[in-house]
VMD Tcl script that draws the C-alpha trace (Angstrom):
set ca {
  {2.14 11.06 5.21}
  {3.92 14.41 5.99}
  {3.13 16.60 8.63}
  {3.08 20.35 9.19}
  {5.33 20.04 12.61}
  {8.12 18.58 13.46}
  {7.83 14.85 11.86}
  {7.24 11.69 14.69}
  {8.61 8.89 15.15}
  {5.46 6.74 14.19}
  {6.18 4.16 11.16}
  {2.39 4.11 9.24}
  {1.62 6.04 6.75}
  {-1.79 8.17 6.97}
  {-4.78 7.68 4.56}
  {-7.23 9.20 2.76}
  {-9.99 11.45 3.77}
  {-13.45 11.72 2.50}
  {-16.45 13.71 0.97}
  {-17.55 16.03 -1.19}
  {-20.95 15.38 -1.90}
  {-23.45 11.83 -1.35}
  {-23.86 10.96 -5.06}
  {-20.36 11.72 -5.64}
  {-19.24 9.17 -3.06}
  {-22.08 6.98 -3.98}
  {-20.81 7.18 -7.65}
  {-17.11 6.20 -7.11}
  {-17.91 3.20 -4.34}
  {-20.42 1.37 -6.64}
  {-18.05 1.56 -9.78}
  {-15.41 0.65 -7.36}
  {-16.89 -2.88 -7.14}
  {-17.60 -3.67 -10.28}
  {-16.08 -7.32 -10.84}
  {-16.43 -8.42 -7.05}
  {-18.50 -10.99 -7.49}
  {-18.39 -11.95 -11.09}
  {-15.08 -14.68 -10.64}
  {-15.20 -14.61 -6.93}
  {-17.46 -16.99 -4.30}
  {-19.42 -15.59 -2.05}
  {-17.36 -16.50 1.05}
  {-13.48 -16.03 0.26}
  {-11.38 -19.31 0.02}
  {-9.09 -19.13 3.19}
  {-6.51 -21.99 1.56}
  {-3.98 -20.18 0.91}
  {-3.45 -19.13 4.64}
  {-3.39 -22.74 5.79}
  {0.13 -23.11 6.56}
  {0.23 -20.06 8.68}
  {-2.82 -20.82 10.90}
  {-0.86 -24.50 11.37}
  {2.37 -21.71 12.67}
  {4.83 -23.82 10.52}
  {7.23 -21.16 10.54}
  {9.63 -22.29 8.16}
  {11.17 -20.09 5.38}
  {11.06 -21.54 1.61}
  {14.02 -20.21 0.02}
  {14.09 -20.71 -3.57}
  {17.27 -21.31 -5.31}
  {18.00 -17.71 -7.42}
  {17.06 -15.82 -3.80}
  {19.55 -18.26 -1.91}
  {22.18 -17.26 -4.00}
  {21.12 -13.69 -3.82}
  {21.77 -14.11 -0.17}
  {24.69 -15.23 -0.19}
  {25.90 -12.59 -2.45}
  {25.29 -10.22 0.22}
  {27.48 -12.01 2.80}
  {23.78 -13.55 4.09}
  {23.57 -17.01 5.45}
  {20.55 -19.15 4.69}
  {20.12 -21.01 7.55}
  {20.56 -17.81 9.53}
  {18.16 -16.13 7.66}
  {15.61 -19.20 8.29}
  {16.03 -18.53 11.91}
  {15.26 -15.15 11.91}
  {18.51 -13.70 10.47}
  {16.06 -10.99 8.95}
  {16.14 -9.04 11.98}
  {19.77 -8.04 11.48}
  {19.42 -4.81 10.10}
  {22.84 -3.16 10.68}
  {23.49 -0.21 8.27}
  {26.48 -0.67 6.78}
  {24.56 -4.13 4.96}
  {20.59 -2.90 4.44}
  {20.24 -3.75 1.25}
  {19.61 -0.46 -0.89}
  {19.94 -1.20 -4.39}
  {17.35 -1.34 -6.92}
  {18.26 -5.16 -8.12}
  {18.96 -6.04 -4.44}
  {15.12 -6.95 -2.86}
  {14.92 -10.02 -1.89}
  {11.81 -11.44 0.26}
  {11.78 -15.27 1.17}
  {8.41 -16.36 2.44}
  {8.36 -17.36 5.60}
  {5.14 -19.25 6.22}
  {3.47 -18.57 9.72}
  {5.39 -15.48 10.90}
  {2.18 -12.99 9.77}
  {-0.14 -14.21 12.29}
  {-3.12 -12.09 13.17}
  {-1.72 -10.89 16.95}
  {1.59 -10.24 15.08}
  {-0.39 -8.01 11.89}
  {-1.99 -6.53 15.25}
  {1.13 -5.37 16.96}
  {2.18 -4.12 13.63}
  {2.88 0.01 13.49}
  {1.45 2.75 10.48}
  {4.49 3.51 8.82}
  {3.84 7.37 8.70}
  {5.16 9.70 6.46}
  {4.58 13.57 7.93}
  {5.49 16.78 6.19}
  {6.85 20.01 7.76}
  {5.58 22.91 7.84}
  {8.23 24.26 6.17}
  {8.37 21.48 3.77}
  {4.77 22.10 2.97}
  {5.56 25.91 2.56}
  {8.04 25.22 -0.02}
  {5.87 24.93 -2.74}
  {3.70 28.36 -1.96}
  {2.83 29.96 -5.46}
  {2.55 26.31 -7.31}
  {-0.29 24.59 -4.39}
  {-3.49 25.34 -4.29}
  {-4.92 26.61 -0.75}
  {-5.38 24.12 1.58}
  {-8.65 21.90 1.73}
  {-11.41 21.61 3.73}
  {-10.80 19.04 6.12}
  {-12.82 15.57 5.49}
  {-14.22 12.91 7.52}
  {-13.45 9.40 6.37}
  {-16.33 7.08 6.18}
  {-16.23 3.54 7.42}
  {-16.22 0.84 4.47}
  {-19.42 -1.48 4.09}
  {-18.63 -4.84 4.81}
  {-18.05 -7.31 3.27}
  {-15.08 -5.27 1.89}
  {-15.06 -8.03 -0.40}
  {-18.37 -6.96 -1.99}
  {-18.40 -3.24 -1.50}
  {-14.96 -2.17 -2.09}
  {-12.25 -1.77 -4.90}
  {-9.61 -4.79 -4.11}
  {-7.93 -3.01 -0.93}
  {-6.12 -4.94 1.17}
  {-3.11 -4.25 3.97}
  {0.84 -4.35 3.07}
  {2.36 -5.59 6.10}
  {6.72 -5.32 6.46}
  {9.93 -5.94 8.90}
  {11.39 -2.33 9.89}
  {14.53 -1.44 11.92}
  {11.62 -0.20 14.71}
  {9.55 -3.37 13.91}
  {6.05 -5.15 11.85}
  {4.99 -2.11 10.40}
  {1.68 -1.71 7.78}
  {0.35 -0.07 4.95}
  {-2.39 -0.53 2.66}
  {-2.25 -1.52 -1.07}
  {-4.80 -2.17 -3.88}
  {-4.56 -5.17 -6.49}
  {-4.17 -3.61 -10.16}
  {-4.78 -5.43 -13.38}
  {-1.55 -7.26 -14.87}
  {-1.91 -5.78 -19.15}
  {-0.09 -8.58 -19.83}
  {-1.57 -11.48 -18.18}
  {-4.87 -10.38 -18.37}
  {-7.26 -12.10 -15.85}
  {-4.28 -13.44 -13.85}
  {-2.54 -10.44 -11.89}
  {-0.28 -11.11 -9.31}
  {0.20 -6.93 -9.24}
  {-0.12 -4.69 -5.91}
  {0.20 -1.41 -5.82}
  {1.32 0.74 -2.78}
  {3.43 3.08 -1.81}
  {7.02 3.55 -1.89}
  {8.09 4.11 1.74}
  {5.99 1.48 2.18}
  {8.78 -1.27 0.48}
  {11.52 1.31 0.78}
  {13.11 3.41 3.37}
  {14.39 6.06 0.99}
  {17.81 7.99 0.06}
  {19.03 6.96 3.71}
  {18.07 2.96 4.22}
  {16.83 0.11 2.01}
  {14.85 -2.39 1.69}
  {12.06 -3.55 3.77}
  {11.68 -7.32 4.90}
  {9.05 -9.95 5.13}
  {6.49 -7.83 3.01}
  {3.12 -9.28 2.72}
  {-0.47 -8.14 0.98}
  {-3.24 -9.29 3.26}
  {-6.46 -8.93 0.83}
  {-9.96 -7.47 2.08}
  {-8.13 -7.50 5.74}
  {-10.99 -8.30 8.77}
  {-13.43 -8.35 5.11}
  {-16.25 -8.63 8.22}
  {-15.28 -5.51 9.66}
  {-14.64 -6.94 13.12}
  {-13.36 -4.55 16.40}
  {-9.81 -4.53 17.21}
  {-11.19 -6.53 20.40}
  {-13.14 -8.70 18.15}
  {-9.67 -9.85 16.11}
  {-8.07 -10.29 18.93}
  {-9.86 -13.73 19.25}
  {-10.58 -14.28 15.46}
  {-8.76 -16.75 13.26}
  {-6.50 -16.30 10.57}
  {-9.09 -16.96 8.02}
  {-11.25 -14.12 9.45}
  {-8.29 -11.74 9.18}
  {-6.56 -13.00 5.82}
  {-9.86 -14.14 3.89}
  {-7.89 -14.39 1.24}
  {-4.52 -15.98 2.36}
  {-1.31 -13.91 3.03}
  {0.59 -13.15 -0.60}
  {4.50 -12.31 0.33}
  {6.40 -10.26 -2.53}
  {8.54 -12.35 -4.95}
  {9.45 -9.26 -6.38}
  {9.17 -5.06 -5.67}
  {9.47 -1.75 -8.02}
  {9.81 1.69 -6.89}
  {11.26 4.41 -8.42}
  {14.67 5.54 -8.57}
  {13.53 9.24 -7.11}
  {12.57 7.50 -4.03}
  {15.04 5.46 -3.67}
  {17.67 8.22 -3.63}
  {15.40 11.07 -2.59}
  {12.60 9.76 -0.47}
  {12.90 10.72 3.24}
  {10.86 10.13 6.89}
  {9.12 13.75 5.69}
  {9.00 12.01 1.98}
  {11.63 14.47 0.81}
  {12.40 14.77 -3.38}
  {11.34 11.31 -3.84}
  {7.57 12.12 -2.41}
  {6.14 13.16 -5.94}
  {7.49 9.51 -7.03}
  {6.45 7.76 -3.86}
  {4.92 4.65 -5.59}
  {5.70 0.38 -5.95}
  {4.47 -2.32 -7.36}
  {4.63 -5.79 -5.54}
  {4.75 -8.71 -7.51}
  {3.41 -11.21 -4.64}
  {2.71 -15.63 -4.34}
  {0.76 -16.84 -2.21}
  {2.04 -18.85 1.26}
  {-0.25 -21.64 -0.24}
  {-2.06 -22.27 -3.26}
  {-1.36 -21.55 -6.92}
  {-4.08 -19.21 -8.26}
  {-3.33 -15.65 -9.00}
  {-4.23 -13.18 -6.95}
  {-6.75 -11.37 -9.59}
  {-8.31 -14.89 -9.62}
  {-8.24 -15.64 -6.09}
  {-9.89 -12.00 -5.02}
  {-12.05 -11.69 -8.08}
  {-11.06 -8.36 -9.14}
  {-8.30 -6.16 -10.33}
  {-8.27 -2.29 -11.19}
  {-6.92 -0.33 -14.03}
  {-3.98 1.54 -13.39}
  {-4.51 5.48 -15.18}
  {-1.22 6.78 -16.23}
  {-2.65 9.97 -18.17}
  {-1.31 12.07 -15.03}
  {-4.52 13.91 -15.25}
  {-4.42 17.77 -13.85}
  {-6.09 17.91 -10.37}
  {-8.70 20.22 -11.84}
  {-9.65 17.27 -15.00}
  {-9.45 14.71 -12.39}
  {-12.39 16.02 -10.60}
  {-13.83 13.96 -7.66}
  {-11.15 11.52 -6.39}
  {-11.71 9.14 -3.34}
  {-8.90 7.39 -1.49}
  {-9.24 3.93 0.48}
  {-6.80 2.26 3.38}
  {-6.76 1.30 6.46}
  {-5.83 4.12 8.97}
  {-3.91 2.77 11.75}
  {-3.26 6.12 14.36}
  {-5.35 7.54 16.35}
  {-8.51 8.03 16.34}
  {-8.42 4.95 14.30}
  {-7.44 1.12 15.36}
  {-5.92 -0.11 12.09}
  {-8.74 -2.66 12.11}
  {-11.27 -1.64 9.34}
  {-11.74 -0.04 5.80}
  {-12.05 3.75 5.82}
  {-12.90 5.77 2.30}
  {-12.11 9.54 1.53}
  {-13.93 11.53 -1.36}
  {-13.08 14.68 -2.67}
  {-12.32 17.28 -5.18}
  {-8.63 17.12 -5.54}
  {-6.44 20.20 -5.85}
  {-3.12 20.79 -6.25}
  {0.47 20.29 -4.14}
  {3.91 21.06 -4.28}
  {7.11 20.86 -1.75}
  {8.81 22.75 -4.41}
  {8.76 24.44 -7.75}
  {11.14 22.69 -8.88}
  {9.50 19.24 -7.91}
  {6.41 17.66 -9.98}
  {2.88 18.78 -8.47}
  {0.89 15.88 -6.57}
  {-2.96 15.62 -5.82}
  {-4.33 16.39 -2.71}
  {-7.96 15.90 -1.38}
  {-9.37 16.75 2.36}
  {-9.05 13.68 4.44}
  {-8.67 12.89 8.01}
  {-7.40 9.22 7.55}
  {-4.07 8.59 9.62}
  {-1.07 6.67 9.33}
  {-1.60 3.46 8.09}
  {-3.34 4.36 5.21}
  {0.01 5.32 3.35}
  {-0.31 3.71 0.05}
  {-3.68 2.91 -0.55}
  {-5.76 3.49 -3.67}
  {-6.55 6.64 -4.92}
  {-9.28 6.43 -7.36}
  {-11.60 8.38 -10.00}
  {-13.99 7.12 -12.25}
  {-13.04 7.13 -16.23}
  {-15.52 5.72 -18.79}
  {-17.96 4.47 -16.42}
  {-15.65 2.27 -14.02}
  {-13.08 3.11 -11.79}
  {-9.16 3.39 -12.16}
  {-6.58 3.78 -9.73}
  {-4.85 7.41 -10.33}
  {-2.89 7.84 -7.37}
  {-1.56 6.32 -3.77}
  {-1.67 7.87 -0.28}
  {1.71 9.29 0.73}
  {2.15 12.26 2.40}
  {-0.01 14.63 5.08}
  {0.12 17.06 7.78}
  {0.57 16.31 11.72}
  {-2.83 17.47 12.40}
  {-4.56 15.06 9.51}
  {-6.44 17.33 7.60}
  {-5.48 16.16 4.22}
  {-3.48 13.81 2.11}
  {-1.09 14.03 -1.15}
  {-0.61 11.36 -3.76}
  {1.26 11.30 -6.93}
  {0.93 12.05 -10.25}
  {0.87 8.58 -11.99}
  {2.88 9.45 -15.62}
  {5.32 7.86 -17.87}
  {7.85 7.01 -15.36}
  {5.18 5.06 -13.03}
  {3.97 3.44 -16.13}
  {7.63 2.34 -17.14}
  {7.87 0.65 -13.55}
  {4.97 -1.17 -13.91}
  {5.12 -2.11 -17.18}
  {8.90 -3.84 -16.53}
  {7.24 -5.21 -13.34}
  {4.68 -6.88 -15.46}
  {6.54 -8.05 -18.52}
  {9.66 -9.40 -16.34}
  {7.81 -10.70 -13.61}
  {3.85 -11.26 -14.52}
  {2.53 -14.28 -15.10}
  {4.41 -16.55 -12.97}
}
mol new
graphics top color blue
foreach p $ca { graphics top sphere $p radius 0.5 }
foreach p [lrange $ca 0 end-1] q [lrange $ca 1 end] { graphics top cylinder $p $q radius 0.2 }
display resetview
């Protein structure tokens, strides 16, 4: 999220903010969890996390990524051992084609998703000036409301995106998204780009994992720190094979989001560290991604999810944020985003924005930018070129 002072240091992103009215709310949570239960048990099937709760640590390094390594100048063994942690400029991986994201099974354990940072994206206020003349006035600023648990059962498939910085385990928050091409069987996340990407000045992020309906029981932080890895990953820990974001970000995007901000979007094509289900099967839902770029004022009520790690908030639980959206610029010259009233903090950065089309909900938008004093949030405009990405994503990558 951006801020309107001078940016900090902090790594989360913040989230969304909430309310405009009880039936509005009311209306976007209960379409939000349609499918929840219909190809999903009751109590979610912890498998898939096995081999982390037995701390195995041990990296599986398929063939095509060990060459990839090795491309770079990138040992294998090395890398096994925690070679990740070398982050020295001159070799963080930048490019586009260059991600690469070898599951290492154990290293996500709960204390260590704990320790992990909100990777925070905060505008200036002269960034945020920029666009006078093309943003609507500011919002009215709007509580986020605690998710019912089980998130499992009362939510739109949220989860948290947990990554390797140069500072350290840092965390966002994703959603799972239908796959158009393998219908039924998405292995799709989608999040935000500084979330997988450091922007026009560093590279890729390592060891990035979607954690599903994270603490689905809504436990305290005090409570997880003695809960077991199936209480925290219900749903197993999925590490990305693959990642998209856009070009814009990757040469634009900046610690204040920058150019790249009205493109700040991914997609994570993820496995799981155990098991072979998908992940649309293993969660029991998936939402439609809208690409129609509605206008802020034909989107009408909008409601963001994530998990808001900074202060006032823990990181630990599901907060929501519904709103009328309006609109946001950091330039003329730049695309316009949404933005809704929202007090959700970093942490939240690329979680679901949603509105309801035809009865159901779709995901229009992700959290990525918001002032120091986290009084609202800005997402993109989902259009042809975020529909592009995730199309390649799914017909290159979907399915296996």
């Amino acid at each position: 999220m951006r801020s309107t002072r001078t940016p900090a240091s902090r790594r989360g992103r913040r989230t969304v903010l909430a309310a405009t009215g009880l039936v509005a709310a009311l209306a976007l949570t209960a379409t939000a969890c349609n499918g929840s239960e219909d190809s999903a048990s009751d109590k979610p099937d912890a498998t898939s996390s096995q081999a982390a709760a037995d701390g195995r640590g041990k990296a599986e390094i398929p063939a095509d990524l060990a060459g990839k390594l090795k491309e770079h100048g990138i040992d294998v063994d090395r890398w096994k051992d925690g070679g990740w942690k070398d982050w020295n400029k001159d070799k963080w991986l930048s490019d586009a084609k260059d991600f690469v994201n070898p599951v290492i099974e154990g290293l996500w354990k709960p204390e260590r998703m704990q320790s992990a940072e909100e990777a925070d994206k905060t505008v200036t206020t002269k960034d945020a000036s920029a666009g006078q003349g093309v943003s609507d006035p500011d919002p009215a600023p709007v509580r986020a409301q605690a998710e019912k648990t089980p998130y499992h059962r009362n939510a739109a498939p949220v989860g948290k995106v947990f990554f390797d910085s140069p500072d350290g385990p840092a965390v966002c928050s994703g959603t799972v998204v239908k796959d158009v091409n393998h219908p039924g069987k998405s292995n799709l996340v989608w999040t935000a780009g500084h979330c997988v990407h450091a922007g026009g000045n560093g590279g890729w992020y390592r060891n990035i994992v979607f954690v599903p309906a994270y603490n689905d029981l809504g436990k305290s932080e005090a409570e997880l720190g003695n809960a077991n890895q199936s209480e925290v990953a219900p749903y197993g820990n999925w590490w990305a094979n693959w990642a998209s974001t856009s070009n814009q970000w990757i040469q634009g995007g900046s610690e204040t989001g920058g150019d790249g901000a009205a493109y700040d979007y991914a997609v994570l094509h993820v496995k799981p560290e155990q098991g072979a289900k998908s992940l649309e099967e293993t969660v029991g839902a998936a939402l439609d991604v809208d690409f129609s770029a509605p206008s802020a004022a034909e989107a009408r009520t909008m409601g963001a999810w994530g998990y808001p790690a900074a202060p006032p908030y823990s990181g630990s639980k599901m907060f929501k944020c519904v709103d009328v959206p309006g609109r946001f610029a950091l330039s003329a010259s730049l695309p316009t985003m949404y933005r809704i009233g929202c007090d959700m903090t970093g942490g939240s950065s690329g979680g679901g924005w949603f509105r309801v089309l035809n009865g159901k909900s779709v995901l229009v938008s992700n959290t990525s930018i918001g002032p120091a004093d986290n009084t609202w949030l800005a997402g993109p405009q989902l259009g042809r070129d975020a529909e592009a990405l995730y199309q390649n994503m799914s017909k290159t990558y979907g399915g296996q």
